[in-house]
Each structure stands twice: as C-alpha cells, then as structure tokens.
C-alpha positions as CSV (number, residue, x, y, z in Angstrom):
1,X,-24.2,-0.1,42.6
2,X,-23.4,-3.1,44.9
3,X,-24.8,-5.7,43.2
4,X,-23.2,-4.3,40.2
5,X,-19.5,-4.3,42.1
6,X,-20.2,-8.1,43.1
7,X,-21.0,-8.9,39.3
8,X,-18.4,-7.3,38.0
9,X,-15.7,-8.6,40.6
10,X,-14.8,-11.8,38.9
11,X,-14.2,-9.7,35.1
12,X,-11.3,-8.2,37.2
13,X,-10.2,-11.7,38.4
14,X,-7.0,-13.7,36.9
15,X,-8.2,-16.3,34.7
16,X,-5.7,-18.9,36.5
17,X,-7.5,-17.8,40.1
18,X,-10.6,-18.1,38.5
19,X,-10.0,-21.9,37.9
20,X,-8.0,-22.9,40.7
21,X,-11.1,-21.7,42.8
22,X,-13.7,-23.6,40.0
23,X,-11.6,-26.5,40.5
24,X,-11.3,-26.6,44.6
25,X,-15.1,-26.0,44.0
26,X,-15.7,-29.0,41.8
27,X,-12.7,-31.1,43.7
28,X,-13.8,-35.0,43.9
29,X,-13.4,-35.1,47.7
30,X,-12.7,-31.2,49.1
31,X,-15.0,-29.6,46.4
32,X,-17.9,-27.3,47.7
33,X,-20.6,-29.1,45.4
34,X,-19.6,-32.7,46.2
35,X,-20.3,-31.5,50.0
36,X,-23.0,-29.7,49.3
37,X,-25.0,-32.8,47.0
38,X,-23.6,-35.1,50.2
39,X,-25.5,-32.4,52.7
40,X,-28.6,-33.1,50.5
41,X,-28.8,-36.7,50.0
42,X,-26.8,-37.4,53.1
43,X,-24.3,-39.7,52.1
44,X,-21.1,-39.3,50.7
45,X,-20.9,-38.2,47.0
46,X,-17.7,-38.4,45.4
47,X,-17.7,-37.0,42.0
48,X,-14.9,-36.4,39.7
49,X,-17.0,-33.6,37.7
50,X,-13.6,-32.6,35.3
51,X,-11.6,-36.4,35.3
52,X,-14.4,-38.2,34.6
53,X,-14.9,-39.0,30.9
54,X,-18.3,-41.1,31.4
55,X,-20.4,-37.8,32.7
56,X,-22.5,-36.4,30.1
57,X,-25.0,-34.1,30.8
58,X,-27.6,-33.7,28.0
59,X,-25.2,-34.8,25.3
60,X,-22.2,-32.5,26.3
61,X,-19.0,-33.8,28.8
62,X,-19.6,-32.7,31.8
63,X,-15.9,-31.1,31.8
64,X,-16.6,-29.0,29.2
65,X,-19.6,-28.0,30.7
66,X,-17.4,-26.6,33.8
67,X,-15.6,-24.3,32.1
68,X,-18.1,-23.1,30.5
69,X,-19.9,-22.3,33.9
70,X,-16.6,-20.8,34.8
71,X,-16.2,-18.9,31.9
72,X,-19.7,-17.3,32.2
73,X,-18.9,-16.7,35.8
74,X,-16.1,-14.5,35.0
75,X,-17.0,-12.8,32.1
76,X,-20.6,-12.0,32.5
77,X,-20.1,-8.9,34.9
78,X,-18.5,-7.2,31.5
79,X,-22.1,-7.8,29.6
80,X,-23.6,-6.7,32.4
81,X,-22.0,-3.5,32.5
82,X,-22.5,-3.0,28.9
83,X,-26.3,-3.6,29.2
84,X,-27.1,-1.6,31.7
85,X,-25.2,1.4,30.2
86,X,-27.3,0.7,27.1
87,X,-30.6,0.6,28.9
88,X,-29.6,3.7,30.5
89,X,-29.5,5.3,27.3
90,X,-33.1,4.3,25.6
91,X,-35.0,7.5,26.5
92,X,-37.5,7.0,28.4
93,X,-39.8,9.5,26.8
94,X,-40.5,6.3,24.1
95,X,-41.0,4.1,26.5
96,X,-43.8,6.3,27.5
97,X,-45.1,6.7,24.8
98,X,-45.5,3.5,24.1
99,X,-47.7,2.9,27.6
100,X,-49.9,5.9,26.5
101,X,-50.8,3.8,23.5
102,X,-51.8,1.2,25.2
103,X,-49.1,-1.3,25.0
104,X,-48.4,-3.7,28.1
105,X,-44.7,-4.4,29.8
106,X,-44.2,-7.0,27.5
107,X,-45.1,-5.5,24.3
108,X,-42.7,-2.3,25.6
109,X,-40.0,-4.9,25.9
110,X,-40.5,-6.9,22.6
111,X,-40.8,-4.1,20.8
112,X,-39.4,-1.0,21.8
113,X,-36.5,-2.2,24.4
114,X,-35.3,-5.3,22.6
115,X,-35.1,-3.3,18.9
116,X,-33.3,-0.6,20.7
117,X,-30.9,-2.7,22.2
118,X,-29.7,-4.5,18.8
119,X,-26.6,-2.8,18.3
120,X,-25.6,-3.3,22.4
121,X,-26.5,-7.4,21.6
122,X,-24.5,-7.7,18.6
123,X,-21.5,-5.9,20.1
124,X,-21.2,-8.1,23.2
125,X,-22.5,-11.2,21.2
126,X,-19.4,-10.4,18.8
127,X,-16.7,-9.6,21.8
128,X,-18.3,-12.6,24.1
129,X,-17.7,-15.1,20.9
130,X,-14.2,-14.0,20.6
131,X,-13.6,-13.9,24.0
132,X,-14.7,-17.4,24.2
133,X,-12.4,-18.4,21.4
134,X,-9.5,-17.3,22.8
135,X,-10.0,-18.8,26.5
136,X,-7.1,-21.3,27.4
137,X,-6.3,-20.7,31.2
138,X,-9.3,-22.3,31.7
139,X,-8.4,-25.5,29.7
140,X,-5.1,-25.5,30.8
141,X,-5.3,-25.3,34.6
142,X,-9.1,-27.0,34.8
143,X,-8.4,-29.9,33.1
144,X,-5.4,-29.8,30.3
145,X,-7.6,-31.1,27.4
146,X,-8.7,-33.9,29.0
147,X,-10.7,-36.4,30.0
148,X,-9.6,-37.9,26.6
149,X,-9.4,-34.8,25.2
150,X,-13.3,-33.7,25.5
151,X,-12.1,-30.5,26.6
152,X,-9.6,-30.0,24.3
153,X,-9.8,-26.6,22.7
154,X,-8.1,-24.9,19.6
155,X,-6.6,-22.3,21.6
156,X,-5.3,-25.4,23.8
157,X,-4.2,-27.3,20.5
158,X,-2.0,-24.2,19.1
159,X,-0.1,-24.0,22.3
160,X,1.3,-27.8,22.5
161,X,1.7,-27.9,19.2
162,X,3.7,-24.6,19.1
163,X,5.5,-24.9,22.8
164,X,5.5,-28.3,23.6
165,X,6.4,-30.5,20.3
166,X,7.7,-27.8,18.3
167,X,5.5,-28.2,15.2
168,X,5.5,-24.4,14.6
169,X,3.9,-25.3,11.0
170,X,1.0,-26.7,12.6
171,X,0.1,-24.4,14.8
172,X,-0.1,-21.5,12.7
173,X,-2.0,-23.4,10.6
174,X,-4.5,-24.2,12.8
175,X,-4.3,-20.3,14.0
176,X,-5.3,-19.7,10.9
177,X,-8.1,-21.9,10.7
178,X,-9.3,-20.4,13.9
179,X,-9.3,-17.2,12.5
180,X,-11.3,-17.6,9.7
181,X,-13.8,-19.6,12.3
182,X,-13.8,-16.7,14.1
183,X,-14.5,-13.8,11.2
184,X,-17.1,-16.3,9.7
185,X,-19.3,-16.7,12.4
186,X,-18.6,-12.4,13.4
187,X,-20.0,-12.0,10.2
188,X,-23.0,-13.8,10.3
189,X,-23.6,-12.5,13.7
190,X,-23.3,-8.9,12.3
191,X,-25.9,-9.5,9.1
192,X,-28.1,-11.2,11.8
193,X,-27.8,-8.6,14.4
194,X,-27.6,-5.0,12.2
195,X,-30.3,-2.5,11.6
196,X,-30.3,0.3,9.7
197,X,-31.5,3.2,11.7
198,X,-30.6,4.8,14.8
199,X,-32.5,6.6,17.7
C-alpha cells in the first residue's frame, strides 16, 4: 500500500507543478541531473536538456524526450492502479492449475496472465493514448513548442492558433484532424487488443 501511495502521488499532481518541478530538475545550471552528471564526472556540466535544438538522443529531440519522461512520471500511477486491480481479479484457482500441469512461471505468465489481462491492456493502452494526445501543460510550461518547434504539439498548435492569432478556422480544423488521429489509431488498438471470451 505504500509503494502504491508513492506511485500514485504524482496522478493527483497539477500538470503545471509537475513541469515547473521537471524543469527545475533539468535546469541548465540549478537542475538536479546537471549536478548530479557533474558529481559523476566531476566537472561542471551545463546542459540545456529542453533549449537545446542540437541534442538528439537516438533520433528523437531530447526536449521531446523530457516530457515524455514527465508525462510517464505523472500518469503511470493511474496504470498502475488499474493493473493491479486486474491482477487482483485473475483467480488464482487457474493459475494453479496451470502449475499442476506442469507449466513454469513463465509459461503461467505468457499464457494464462497476459491473455487474461487483454481487456485491462487495451483499456489503459486506449485512455493512456488519449491522454497523451491531449497533454499541453506540459508543452506549454516545459518548453512552449520549442527548440524550433521540435516539441511542438497539436494540442499546442490549436491553442495559438485559436487564442493567440485568432485564426478560429484553423484551429478547429486541425481539432478535427486530431480527432480523427485519435479514433483511428483507438480503433486499431481495439481490433488488435479484443478477444472474444471472458473468464
């Protein structure tokens, strides 16, 4: 139960606290990891892990990849929640049975577990991905789009478009496009993820 308090903590967070502290975390000269690399390799390491437009890491701005740490951060207590409530709820008379048979922890996993826990997958793969869609504190108060606009989100897009240079058209166009992204890929998730039986 504590471990599952300090998980879930940072679901109950504001978004806007939750990157104020990422970005005092990743600051250039106050931020926690800077000091923490210059503790390691003892010198100085100044970083600018969200200004920066140069850092790539594997193919993907480094930016980008900060808020998507953050997101993560915050939002995987929820999953966490979900999953354990669903592994709560396989009977463990099948499990057992399985181990009788002869099958090994793994095999119990892959194939009695993991079946079981298709409909809990698909419904916090489906509420994660629109979750994700959605995010713009993040954007906003990490880094405002940039570095030249690598971190530059739809939901980020709508917003000026609509608030800041009025072009109302636009951004409900774009809203629109985002919605259809969003059904498309809840749809695929759903054939990919469905089953057609029920303990």
């Amino acid at each position: 139960a504590f471990f599952r308090s300090i998980f879930f903590i940072p679901v109950l967070t504001s978004t806007v606290g939750v990157a104020i502290i990422w970005g005092f975390i990743l600051h250039p000269q106050r931020g926690l990891f800077n000091a923490f690399l210059s503790r390691i390799t003892g010198h100085l390491v100044v970083i600018s892990w969200t200004t920066d437009p140069g850092l790539f890491f594997l193919g993907i701005p480094v930016a980008l990849l900060a808020i998507i740490i953050a997101y993560i951060w915050q939002d995987i207590g929820y999953n966490l929640v979900i999953f354990i409530a669903a592994l709560q709820a396989i009977p463990q008379s099948v499990r057992d049975a399985a181990l009788i048979d002869g099958a090994s922890v793994w095999q119990t996993f892959r194939y009695i577990t993991l079946p079981l826990l298709k409909p809990t997958i698909l419904l916090t793969s489906v509420l994660t991905m629109i979750s994700a869609f959605q995010v713009f504190d993040l954007f906003q108060v990490m880094t405002s789009g940039g570095p030249q606009d690598q971190t530059r989100a739809l939901s980020l897009d709508i917003y000026e478009n609509a608030f800041r240079f009025q072009r109302m058209g636009w951004a409900a166009a774009v809203s629109l496009v985002l919605f259809a992204i969003v059904l498309l890929i809840s749809l695929i998730q759903t054939r990919m993820l469905r089953n057609n039986w029920e303990y």
